[in-house]
N, C-alpha and C positions, 0 to 999 in steps of 0.2 A: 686899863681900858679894855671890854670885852669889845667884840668883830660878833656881830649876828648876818646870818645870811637870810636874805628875803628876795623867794623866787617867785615869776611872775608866769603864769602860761601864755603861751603865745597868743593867746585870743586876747589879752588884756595886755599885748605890747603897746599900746598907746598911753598907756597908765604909766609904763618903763620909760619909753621917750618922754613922755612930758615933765619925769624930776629929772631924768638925764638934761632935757633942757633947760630943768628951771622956771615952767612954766606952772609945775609942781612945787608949792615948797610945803607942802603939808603931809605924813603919810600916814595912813592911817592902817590900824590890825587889833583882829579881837586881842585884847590885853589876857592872852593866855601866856603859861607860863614861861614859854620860848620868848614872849615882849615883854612883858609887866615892868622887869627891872633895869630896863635900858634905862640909860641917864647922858646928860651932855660929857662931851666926850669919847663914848661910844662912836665904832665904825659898823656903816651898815654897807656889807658888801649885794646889789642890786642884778641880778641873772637872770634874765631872759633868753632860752635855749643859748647859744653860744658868746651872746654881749653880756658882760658885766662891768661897771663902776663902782667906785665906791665913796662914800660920802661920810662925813662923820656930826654925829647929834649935836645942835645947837642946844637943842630943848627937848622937855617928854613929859608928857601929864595924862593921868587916866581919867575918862569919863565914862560916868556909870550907863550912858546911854547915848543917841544920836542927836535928842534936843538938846542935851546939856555940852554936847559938841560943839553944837551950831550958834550957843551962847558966846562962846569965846573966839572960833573961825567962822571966817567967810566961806560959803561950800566951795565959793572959785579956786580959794587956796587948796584946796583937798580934792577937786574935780573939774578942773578948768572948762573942761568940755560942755559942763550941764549949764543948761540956762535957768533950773529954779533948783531954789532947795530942798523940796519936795521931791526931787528925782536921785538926792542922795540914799534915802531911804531903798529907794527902789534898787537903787546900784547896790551897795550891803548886801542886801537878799539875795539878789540873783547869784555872788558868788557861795558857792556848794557850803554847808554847814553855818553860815554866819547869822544866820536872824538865830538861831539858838546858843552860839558864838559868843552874839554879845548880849544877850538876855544873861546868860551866865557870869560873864567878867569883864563887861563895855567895852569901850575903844581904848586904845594908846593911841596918841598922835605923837607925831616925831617932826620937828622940823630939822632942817639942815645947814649947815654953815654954806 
């Protein structure tokens, strides 16, 4: 079973507290080569400046883009906070390198036990 570390900056700690609560059970990351090959079983250790937890993979599937994501999840699962799913696109973008991120090698979604 591999351990992947996924750090979060402090400005998108609300994104860390809400799988820490469980109000998250979806996580999503460009499926570059540090994700691609997580599988159930995998532990994802979760670090926000000095918190971390750690969780381990239920499930894991790559999707070649953000529609073919939103085929299979509800965006609430993946971003509690947004009221349309239209505002997950926007969310993607705004963090640094990712609209070319996942143009290159989609998303991986991770759910959690």
């Amino acid at each position: 079973m591999a351990k992947c570390l996924l750090r979060f900056r402090q400005v998108d700690k609300n994104i860390f507290d809400d799988i820490r609560s469980g109000k998250k059970t979806v996580e999503t990351r460009a499926a570059t080569a540090k994700f691609r090959n997580m599988k159930p079983g995998d532990s994802v250790i979760f670090v926000c400046g000095s918190e971390k937890f750690e969780r381990e993979v239920k499930a894991a599937k790559i999707f070649r883009n953000i529609p073919e994501l939103l085929l299979k999840y509800d965006f609430r699962k993946i971003a509690p906070r947004l009221s349309a799913p239209e505002e997950l696109e926007k969310m993607y973008y705004s963090f640094p390198g990712y609209r070319e991120k996942i143009a290159e090698f989609g998303l991986i979604a991770l759910e959690f036990i």
